[in-house]
C-alpha positions as CSV (number, residue, x, y, z in Angstrom):
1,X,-53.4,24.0,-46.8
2,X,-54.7,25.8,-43.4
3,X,-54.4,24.5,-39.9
4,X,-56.0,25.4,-36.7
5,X,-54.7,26.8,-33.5
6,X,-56.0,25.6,-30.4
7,X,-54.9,28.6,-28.1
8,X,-54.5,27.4,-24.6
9,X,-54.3,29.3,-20.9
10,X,-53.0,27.3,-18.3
11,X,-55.3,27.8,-15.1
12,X,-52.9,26.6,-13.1
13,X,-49.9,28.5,-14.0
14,X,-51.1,30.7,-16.1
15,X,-48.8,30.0,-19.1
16,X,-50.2,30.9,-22.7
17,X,-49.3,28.8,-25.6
18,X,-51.0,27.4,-29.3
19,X,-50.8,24.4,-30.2
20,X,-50.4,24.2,-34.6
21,X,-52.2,20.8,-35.8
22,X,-54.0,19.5,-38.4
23,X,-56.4,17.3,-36.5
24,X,-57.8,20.0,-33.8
25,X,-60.1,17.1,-32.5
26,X,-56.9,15.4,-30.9
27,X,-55.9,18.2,-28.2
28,X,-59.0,18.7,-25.7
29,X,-58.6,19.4,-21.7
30,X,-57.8,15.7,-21.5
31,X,-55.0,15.5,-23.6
32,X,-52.7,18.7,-22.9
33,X,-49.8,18.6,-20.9
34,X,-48.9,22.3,-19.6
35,X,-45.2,22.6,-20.8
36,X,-44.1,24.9,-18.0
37,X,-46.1,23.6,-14.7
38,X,-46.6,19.7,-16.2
39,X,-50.2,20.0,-15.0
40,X,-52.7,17.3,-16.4
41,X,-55.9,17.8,-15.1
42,X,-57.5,19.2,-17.8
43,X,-57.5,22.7,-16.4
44,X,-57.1,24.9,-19.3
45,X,-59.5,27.5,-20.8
46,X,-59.2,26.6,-24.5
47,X,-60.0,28.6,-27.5
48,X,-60.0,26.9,-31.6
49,X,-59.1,29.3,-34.4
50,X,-59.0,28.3,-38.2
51,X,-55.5,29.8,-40.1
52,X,-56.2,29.6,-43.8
53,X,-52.2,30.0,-44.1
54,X,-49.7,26.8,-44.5
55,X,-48.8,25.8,-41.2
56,X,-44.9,26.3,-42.2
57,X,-45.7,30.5,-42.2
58,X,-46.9,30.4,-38.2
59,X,-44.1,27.9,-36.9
60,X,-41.3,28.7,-37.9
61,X,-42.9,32.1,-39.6
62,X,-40.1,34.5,-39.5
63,X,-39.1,33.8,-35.8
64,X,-35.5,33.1,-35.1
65,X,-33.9,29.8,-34.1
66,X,-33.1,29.5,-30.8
67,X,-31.8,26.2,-30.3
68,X,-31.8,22.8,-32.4
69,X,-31.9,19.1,-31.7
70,X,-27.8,17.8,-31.7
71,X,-27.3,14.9,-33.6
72,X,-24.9,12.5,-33.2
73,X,-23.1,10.4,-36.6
74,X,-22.1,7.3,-36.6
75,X,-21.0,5.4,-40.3
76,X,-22.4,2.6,-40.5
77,X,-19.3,0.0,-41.3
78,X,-18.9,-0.5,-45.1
79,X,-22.3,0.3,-46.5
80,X,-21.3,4.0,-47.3
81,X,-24.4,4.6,-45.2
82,X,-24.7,8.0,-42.6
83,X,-26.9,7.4,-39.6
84,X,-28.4,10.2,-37.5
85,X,-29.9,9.8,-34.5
86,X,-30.7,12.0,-31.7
């Protein structure tokens, strides 16, 4: 299944990053947060490119894990049942 990539530029910080979705029509200037500045004024320069590859190949690709949500256990009493939560 392909995805797109909606490659963003932050115009006020000037940080690059893409966004990997499914549904391209849900991240436009309005909707982007910049995740290092926080800015949310919608100014981005924006640019939309199809990936005819699984999503799964560009995130995580080959890249190397550099950190991981911890999760915390807690048995639920009796049931035999694991509970994970973050």
């Amino acid at each position: 299944m392909s995805h797109a990539q909606i490659k963003v530029k932050c115009l006020s910080c000037a940080l690059h990053f893409i966004v990997c979705t499914w549904f391209p029509d849900r991240h436009t200037f309005d909707s982007l947060y910049c995740p290092e500045c926080g800015q949310h004024s919608g100014n981005f320069a924006l640019w939309k490119e199809d990936v005819a590859q699984h999503i799964h190949m560009a995130v995580p690709g080959n890249a190397v894990a550099i950190d991981r949500p911890r999760f915390s256990e807690q048995e639920s009493s009796g049931s035999g049942t694991t509970v994970f939560g973050i």
